[in-house]
C-alpha positions, 0 to 999 in steps of 0.5 A: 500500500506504500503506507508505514503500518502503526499498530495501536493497542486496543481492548475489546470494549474500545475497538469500535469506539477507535473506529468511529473517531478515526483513532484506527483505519482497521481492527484486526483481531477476535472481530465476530461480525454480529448484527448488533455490531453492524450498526456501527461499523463496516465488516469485511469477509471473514478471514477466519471460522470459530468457534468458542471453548474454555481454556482451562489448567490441565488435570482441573477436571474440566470437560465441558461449560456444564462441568463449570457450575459454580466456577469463575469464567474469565472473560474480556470486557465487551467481547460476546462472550459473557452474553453467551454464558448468560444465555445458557443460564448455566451458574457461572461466576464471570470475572471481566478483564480489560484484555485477553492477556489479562484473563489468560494470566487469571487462569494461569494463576487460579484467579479464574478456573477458566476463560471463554474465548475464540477457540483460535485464540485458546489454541494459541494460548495453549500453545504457548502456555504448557499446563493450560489446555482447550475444552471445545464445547458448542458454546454458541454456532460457528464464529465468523471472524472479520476486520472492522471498518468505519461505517460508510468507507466502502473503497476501504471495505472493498479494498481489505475484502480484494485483499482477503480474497487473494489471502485465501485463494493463494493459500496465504491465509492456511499458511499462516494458520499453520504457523500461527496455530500448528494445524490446518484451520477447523472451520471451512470458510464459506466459500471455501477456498 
């Protein structure tokens, strides 16, 4: 693009408000394109399919979000995650934390029994973290990840959707998911490419 790239940090609850006063062009990040989301703000394609599961410390005796009654779940502020675990009235104890590190460190030190968040991320996380693990469970139907837009800039739109297209039908796209999370994505992408 003949641009320099700035990366400015941000939590979850102040992706949108960064895009709506021009403090970032772009988010690239766990983005689940919601409806509710949609009225603020433009969303490419998806980049990337999801679903949610709970990171958790191994030998914990955790196999599911049923298995969680009574525990304290991390999750991040303004994420979809909390809303989920209130919609399956499962009696839970939700701690919120400003950023996904935050609640990983939680978990990691027994302040929180585990975190609820893209199975993507919880992979990487486990990754990287020996003695934590992923528990997949159907939380909610499949995640579509994306990048967030300012509303009403499609040339912008159209531009990061040109560059996603050839991502995925170069083969780019499972690439990187290799490298980044050791195997090949989950989820198909709809269309496949």
């Amino acid at each position: 693009m003949g641009v320099k790239l700035e990366i400015v940090d941000t939590t979850s609850s102040n992706r949108i408000p960064n895009l709506q006063t021009n403090k970032v062009d772009v988010v690239f990040c766990n983005f689940t394109r919601t409806m509710e989301r949609a009225k603020e703000i433009g969303f490419t394609d998806p980049y990337v399919v999801a679903t949610e599961g709970l990171l958790v410390r191994s030998g914990q005796g955790i196999t599911s979000l049923e298995s969680m009654q009574g525990r304290t779940i991390a999750v991040v502020k303004g994420s979809t995650n909390a809303d989920v675990l209130r919609e399956r009235g499962i009696d839970v104890k939700i701690a919120e934390f400003d950023s996904s590190q935050s609640a990983v460190l939680a978990v990691k030190q027994g302040q929180a029994d585990a975190m609820v968040e893209d199975s993507n991320y919880l992979q990487y996380q486990a990754k990287l973290n020996p003695g934590l693990e992923v528990v997949t469970s159907n939380l909610v139907p499949l995640e579509y990840n994306a990048f967030g837009v300012k509303q009403g800039d499609q040339v912008w739109l159209n531009y990061l959707n040109q560059f996603l297209f050839e991502l995925n039908t170069s083969g780019k796209n499972r690439e990187l998911y290799r490298k980044w999370f050791g195997a090949d994505p989950r989820f198909p992408l709809r269309p496949s490419f």
